[in-house]
N, C-alpha and C positions, 0 to 999 in steps of 0.2 A: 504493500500500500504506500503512496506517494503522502508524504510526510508536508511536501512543497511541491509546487506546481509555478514554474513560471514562464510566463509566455509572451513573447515579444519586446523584452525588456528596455526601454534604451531611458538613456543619459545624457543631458545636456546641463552645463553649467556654463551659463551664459549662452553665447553662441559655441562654444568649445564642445565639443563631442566626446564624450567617457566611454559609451560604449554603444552599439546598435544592435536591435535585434534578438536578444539575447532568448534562446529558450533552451529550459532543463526543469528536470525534477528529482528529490531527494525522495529516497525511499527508505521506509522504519528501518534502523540500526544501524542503518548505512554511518559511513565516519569520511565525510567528504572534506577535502583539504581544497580550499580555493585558492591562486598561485599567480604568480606575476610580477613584473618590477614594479615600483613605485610609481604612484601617481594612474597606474591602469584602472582603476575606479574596485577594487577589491573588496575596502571598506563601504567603500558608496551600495555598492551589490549588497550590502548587510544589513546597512542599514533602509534600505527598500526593500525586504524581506521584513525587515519588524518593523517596518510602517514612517521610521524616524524622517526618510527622503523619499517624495514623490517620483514616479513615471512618469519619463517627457513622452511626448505626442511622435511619434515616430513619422517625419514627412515622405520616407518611402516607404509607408504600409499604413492604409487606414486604420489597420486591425488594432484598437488600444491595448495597451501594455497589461498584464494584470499578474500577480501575484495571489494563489490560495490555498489555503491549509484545510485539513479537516474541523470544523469546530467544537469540537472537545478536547483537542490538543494543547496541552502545555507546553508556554514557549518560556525557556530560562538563558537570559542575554548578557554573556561579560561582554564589555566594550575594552578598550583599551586604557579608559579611564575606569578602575574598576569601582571607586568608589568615589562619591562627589561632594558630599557634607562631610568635609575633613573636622567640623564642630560635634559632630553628631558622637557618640560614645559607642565601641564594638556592640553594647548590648542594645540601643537604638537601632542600629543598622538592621541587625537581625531580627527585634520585633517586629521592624514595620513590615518582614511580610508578613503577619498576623492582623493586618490595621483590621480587615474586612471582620476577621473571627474576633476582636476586642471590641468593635462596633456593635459586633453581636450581643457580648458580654454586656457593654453597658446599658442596650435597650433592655436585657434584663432585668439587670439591675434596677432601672426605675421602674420596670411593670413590676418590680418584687417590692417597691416602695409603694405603690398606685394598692398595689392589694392588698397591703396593710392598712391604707387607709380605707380600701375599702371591701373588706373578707368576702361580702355575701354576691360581690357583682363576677357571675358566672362567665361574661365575654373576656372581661381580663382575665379569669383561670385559663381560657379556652386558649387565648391568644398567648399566653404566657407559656404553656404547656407544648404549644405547636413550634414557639421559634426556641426552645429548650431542646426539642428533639434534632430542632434543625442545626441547633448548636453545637450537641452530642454528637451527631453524628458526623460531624466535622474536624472531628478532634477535642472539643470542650474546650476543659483547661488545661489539655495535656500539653499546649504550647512550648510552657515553659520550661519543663522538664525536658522537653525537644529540645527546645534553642539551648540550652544549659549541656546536655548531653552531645551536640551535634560540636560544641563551641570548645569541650575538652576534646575530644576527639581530633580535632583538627588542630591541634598543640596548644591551646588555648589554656592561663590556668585562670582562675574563679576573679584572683584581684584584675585580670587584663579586663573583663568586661565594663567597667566604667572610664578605662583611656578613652582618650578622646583619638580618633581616627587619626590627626597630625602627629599623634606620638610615633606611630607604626610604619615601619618599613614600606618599600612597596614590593616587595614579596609576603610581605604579609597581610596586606589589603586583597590584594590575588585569593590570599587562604580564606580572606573573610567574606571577597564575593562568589568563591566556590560553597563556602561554608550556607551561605544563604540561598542561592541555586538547591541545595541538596536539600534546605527546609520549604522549598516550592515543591521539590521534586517534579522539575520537567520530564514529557516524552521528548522535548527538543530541547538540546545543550548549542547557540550558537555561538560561538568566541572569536575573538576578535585579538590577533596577537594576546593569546594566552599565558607564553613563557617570558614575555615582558618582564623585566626586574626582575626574574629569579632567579636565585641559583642553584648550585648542580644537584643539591640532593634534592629540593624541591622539586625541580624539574622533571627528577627522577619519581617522588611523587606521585605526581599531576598524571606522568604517563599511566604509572600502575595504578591510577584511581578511575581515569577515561578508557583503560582498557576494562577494564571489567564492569562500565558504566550500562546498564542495561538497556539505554532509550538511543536518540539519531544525534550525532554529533556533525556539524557546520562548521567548521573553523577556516581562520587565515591566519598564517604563518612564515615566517621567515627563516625557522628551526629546520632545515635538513632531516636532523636524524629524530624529531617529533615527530614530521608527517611520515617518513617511513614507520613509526610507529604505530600510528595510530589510523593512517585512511589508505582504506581501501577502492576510494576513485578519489578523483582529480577535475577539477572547475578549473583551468586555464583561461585568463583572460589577456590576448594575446592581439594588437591591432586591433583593438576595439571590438572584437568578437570571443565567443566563447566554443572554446576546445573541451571536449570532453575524454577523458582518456579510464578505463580501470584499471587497479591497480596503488600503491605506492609512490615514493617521489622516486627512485630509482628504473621504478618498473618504465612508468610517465617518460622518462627521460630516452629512455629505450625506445619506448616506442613513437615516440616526438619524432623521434631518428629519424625511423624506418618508415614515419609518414610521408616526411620532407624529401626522403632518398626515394621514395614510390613515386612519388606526385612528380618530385623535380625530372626525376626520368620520363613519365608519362605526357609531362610540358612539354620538355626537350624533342620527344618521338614526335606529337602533334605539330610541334611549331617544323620539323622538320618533312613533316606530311606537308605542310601547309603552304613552304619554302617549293617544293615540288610543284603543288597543284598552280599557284602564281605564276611561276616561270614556264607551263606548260601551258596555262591560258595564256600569257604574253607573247610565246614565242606562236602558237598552232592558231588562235583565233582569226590572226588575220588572213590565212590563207583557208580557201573557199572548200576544199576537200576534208578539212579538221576542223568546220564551225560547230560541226555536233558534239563533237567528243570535248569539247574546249566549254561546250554551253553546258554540258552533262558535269565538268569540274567544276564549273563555275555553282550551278546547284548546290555541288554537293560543298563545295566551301559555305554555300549561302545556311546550308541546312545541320553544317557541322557543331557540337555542343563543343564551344571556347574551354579547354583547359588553363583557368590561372594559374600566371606563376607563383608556387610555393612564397610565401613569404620568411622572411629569412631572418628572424631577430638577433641583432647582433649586440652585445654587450656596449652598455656605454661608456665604462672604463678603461680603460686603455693605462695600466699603471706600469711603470716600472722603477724599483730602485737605485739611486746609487751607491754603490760601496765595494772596497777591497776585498778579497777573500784572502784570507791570515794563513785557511787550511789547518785547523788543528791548534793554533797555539794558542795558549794561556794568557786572558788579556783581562778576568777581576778574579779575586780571590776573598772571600765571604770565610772570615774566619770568629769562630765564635759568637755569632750578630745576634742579639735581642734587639728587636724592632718595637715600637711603642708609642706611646707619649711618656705617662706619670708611671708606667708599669710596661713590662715587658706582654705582648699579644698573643704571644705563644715561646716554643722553646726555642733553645739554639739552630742558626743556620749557620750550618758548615759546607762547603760547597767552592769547586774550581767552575769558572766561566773558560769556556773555548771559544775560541773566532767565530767557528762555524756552528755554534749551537744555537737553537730552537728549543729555547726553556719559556716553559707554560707555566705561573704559578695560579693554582685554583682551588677553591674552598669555600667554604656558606660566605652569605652577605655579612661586612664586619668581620671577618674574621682579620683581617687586616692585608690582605695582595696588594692595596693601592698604596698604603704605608712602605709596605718594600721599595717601589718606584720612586714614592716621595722623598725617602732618606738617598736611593742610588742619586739624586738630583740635588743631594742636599737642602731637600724645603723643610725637612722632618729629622732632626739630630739622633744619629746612631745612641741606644739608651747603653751597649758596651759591645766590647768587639771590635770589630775593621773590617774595612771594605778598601782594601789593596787593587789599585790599580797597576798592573804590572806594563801597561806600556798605555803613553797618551790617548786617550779617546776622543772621538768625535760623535758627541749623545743627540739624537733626536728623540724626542719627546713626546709622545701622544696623548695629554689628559683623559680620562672620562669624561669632565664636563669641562669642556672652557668657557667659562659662563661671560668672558670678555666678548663674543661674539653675537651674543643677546643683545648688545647695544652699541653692538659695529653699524654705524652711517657710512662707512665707506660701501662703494661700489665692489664686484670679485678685483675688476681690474686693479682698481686700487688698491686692496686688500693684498695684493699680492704685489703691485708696483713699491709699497709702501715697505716690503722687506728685502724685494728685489730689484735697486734704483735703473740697474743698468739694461734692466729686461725691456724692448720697445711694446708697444702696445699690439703688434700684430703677432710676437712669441708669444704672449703672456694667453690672447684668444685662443692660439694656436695648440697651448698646454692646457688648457680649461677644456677645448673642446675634449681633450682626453678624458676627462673625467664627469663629461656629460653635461659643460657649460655653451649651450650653442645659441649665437644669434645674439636676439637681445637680451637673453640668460646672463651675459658678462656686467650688463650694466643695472643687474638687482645689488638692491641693499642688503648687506649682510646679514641684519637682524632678522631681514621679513623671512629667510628661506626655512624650510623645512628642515627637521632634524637628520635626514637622509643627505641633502642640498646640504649641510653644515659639517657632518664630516668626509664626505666627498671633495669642501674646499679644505678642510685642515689636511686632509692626504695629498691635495695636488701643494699645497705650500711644504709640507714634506718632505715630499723625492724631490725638490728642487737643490737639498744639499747632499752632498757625500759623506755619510754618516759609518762609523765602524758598530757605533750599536745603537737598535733603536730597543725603545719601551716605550707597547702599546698598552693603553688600557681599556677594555673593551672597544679594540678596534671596528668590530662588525654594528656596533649598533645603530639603530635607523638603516641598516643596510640591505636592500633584497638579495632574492635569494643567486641573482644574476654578479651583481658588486661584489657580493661576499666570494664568488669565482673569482673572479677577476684580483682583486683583494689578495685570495691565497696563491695563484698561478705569480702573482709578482713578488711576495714574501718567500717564495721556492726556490726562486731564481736570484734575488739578494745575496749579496755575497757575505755582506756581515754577521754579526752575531745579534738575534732576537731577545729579548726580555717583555713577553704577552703577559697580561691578564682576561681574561675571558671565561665565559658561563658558555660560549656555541661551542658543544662536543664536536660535531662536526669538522671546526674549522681547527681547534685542538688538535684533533684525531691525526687531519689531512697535514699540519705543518710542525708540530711538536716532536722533538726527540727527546727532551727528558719533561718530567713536571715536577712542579712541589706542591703538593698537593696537604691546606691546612685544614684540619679538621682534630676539636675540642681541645685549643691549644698545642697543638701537637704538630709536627711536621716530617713528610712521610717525601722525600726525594724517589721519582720513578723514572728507570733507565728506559724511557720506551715511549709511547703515546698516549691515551684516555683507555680505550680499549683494555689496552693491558694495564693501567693504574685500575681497570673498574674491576677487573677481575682477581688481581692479587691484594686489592681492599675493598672488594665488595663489602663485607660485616660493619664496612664503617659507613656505607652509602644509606641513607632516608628510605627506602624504598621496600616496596614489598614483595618483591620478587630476592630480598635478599636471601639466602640459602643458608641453613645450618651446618656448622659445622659437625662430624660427628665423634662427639665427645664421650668420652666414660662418664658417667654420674658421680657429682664433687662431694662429697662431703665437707662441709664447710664448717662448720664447729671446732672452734679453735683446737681443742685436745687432740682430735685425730685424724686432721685435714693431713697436716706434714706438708703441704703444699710450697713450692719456691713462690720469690718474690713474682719472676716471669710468668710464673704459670695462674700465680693470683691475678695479673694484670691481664694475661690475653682471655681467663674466663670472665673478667669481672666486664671486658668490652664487648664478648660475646653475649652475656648475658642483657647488655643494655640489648644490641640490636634484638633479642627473641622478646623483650620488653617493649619496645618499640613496635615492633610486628606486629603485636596486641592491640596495640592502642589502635594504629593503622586501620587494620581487620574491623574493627570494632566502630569505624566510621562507614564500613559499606554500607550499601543498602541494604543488600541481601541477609546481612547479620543481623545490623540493630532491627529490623521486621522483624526477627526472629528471637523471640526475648528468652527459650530455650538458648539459640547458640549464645546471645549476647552473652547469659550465664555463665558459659563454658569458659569462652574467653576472657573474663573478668576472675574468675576462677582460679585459669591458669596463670593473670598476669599476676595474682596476687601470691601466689606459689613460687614464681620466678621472683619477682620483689624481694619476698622475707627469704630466699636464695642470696640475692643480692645486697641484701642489708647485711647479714650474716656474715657472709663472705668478707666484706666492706670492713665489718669491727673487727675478723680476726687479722686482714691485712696491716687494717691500721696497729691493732696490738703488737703484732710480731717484726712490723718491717719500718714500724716509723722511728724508730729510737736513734 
């Protein structure tokens, strides 16, 4: 059954064109991944689907546009803003979906005051007793045990419910507008850059909570290795039209191919039919013995179905680096470094920098990645240790926010004349056009452009110097999924040595050779990629696909544990993640329905706990002295 139905869709903002035409339909369970660069109307599409943007009048087709769903369908809509009243408190956000069932309550309320006043009048029993059942039947007052139970569940503890929404992360507003979604309980989940501000365990999360999500998921995405996870077709919005493909984002890409290789061959054979049939009318028509056979081609040209040519998207950046390649040698040495402010963020880095390395360092939000960058640049004073440079460097820079750009008045050309004196006005268009500044794209203001438009120009002011190390800090964000190519294809071929920060496993995956990867203070140095950091510390990854290890049964009681210090510390971290699992579990759907399994699992987490507490007093008695 078609969950969505839309048919002849198009877009106009202004006279500008977003898209024409468009027809598809979403089908129950389905987990459709909508896909495109920036600016292709992706979001627009989303929000003319829950009503937010009207359908233009399509002038080549009377047929009007229409979007419909079935109507008993629940629709639950992240936006990219996932939560708007930053004044509002976690536990406001979450009652207001009750407004309708507390509205209920309060008409109660004063029909239970109206019947006090007056016992014997049978229409207010009658009326009172009818929207009582309709109240029951809705849930009652079981609201609040919901939104309370729904609010630990997704990490929440008792004192967060009165922050006010400005105190919280934005990984953590994500949790609170998924948290509220799940107290709607849609059939339809639409999102809207989802993985926005999070990070990797969450991310990690998010995935094993919409994989096992039981209703139709809608999203757009910018994450690689989310939509491989999660969707099984594909909404390409491509030239203004809509591709449809099934499948994955790898599968998609695949078969993108072999559409473009069919077609472009099929053009090629026609237009060489075509080539034929001309020079054979031109050359036979005029001579009186060939006007049949020449008027016979001519039909068949008049009668023949036009293959267009394939259209051919071609990347808008065009990046490349400059820098030496060293080959191998030793150019920062990281010896003993507590990183911080008033206190150290986690433990020691110890750690040799090579010329040619591709070090990722990654871990939750706060844990402190951007603080490493801050101190290598000196903005953030080393709290002890050294950071040895063994031979001069030449650092480029890449902030997360350079919030100096917000209220750049200068033009790009400027912007870029203004660091590069000697550059003429026809180089500077010339290198802009590589990074997707075309036309009268050169002469916008800095401030007005989009978060995509802003660091696409901090990258073209970038490669303009010859750098031996760069440090990006989430270089991909506002970036599609097209840039983010381009982006890594040019960081591959860099000759220097990398120092990333980044949440896209993807882009990790594809250019990384070692990671540091920080998680609960701690820091875990990996010879290899994401891949293989997720698999030799999965137990420390958020997620519910994590895997137990299989262990002997501990005995934890001080007298006849006999346990090492080692062996107390890798059960004590195993035991969190099978404590964690719990909690996890214990937010599905299909559990808390089930106030049986709920039991179970509350049961066992409380089993693992007093494990865990146990364990916890005799470490501390035997090994803290």
């Amino acid at each position: 059954m078609a969950v969505i139905q839309g048919s002849n869709i198009t877009k106009y903002f202004g006279s500008e064109l977003i898209f024409k035409g468009l027809n598809f339909s979403v089908n129950e369970k389905e987990r459709v991944a909508i896909v495109g660069p920036n600016g292709c109307g992706k979001s627009t599409l989303i929000k003319i689907i829950i009503g937010e943007e009207s359908i233009s009048a399509n002038p080549a087709n009377e047929q009007p546009g229409e979007i419909s769903t079935p109507k008993n369908i629940v629709v639950g809509y992240l936006s990219q803003k996932v939560i708007n009243d930053a004044n509002n408190t976690l536990y406001d956000e979450a009652i207001d979906v009750f407004k309708d069932q507390i509205k209920r309550e309060k008409e109660l309320e004063l029909l239970a005051n109206k019947m006090a006043l007056e016992p014997n009048n049978e229409d207010l029993h009658n009326e009172y007793a009818k929207k009582l059942n309709y109240f029951e039947a809705n849930g009652g007052y079981d609201y609040h045990y919901l939104i309370e139970m729904i609010l630990l569940k997704f990490g929440f503890k008792k004192e967060d419910f009165n922050r006010k929404i400005s105190s919280f992360s934005g990984g953590e507003r994500t949790k609170m507008a998924f948290a509220k979604l799940l107290l709607i309980k849609p059939d339809l989940l639409i999102l809207d850059e989802p993985t926005n501000h999070l990070d990797i365990s969450t991310i990690d999360w998010l995935e094993d909570y919409l994989k096992s999500y039981p209703g139709t998921i809608l999203f757009v995405s910018h994450d690689r290795y989310f939509i491989n996870s999660l969707a099984n077709r594909i909404f390409e919005i491509e030239n203004k039209e809509l591709n449809i493909y099934k499948g994955n984002y790898d599968q998609y890409l695949n078969e993108k191919k072999l559409r473009y290789e069919l077609q472009l061959k099929n053009y090629n054979s026609q237009q060489k039919e075509i080539e034929k049939l001309k020079r054979f009318i031109e050359y036979f028509k005029p001579k009186p013995r060939f006007v049949a056979r020449a008027k016979d081609r001519e039909k068949k040209l008049e009668h023949m179905k036009i293959i267009d040519k394939p259209y051919e998207a071609k990347t808008s950046l065009k990046i490349s680096f400059q820098g030496d390649s060293l080959k191998g040698k030793k150019i920062m040495l990281f010896a003993n470094c507590l990183f911080g402010y008033d206190k150290p963020l986690f433990d020691e880095v110890n750690l040799t920098l090579f010329s040619d390395d591709h070090l990722a360092i990654m871990g939750d939000n706060g844990c402190g990645k951007t603080t490493i960058l801050k101190t290598i640049m000196h903005q953030i004073r080393l709290l002890s240790g050294s950071i040895d440079f063994l031979r001069p460097l030449n650092i480029g820079y890449l902030a997360q926010n350079d919030f100096s750009l917000d209220d750049c008045s200068y033009t790009l050309i400027e912007y870029i004349q203004n660091s590069f004196e000697n550059m003429l006005e026809k180089e500077i268009r010339n290198h802009l056009g590589k990074f997707g500044f075309h036309d009268d794209d050169v002469f916008k203001v800095v401030k007005v452009l989009s978060g995509g438009e802003k660091m696409r120009l901090i990258l073209a002011k970038l490669v303009l110097n010859n750098y031996d190390l760069l440090l990006l800090d989430e270089p991909t964000n506002h970036l599609d999924l097209i840039a983010k190519e381009a982006l890594i294809n040019a960081l591959e071929s860099y000759g220097g040595a990398i120092i990333l920060v980044s949440h896209d496993r993807y882009f990790v995956d594809t250019l990384a050779n070692r990671i540091l990867y920080i998680s609960n203070h701690k820091t875990y140095l990996e010879e290899g990629n994401y891949a293989s950091l997720k698999e030799d510390l999965k137990d420390l990854f958020f997620s519910n696909e994590v895997k137990e290890k299989k262990e002997k049964k501990v005995i934890t009681k001080a007298k006849s544990s006999g346990l090492s210090k080692l062996k107390c510390e890798e059960r004590l971290e195993i035991l969190e993640g099978k404590i964690q699992e719990l909690k996890d579990a214990q937010f599905l759907e299909e559990n808390y329905m089930d106030s049986k399994k709920m039991q179970e699992l509350e049961t066992k987490q409380k089993q693992l706990e007093k494990e865990y507490d146990e364990l916890l007093e005799y470490y501390i008695s035997s090994f803290d002295a």
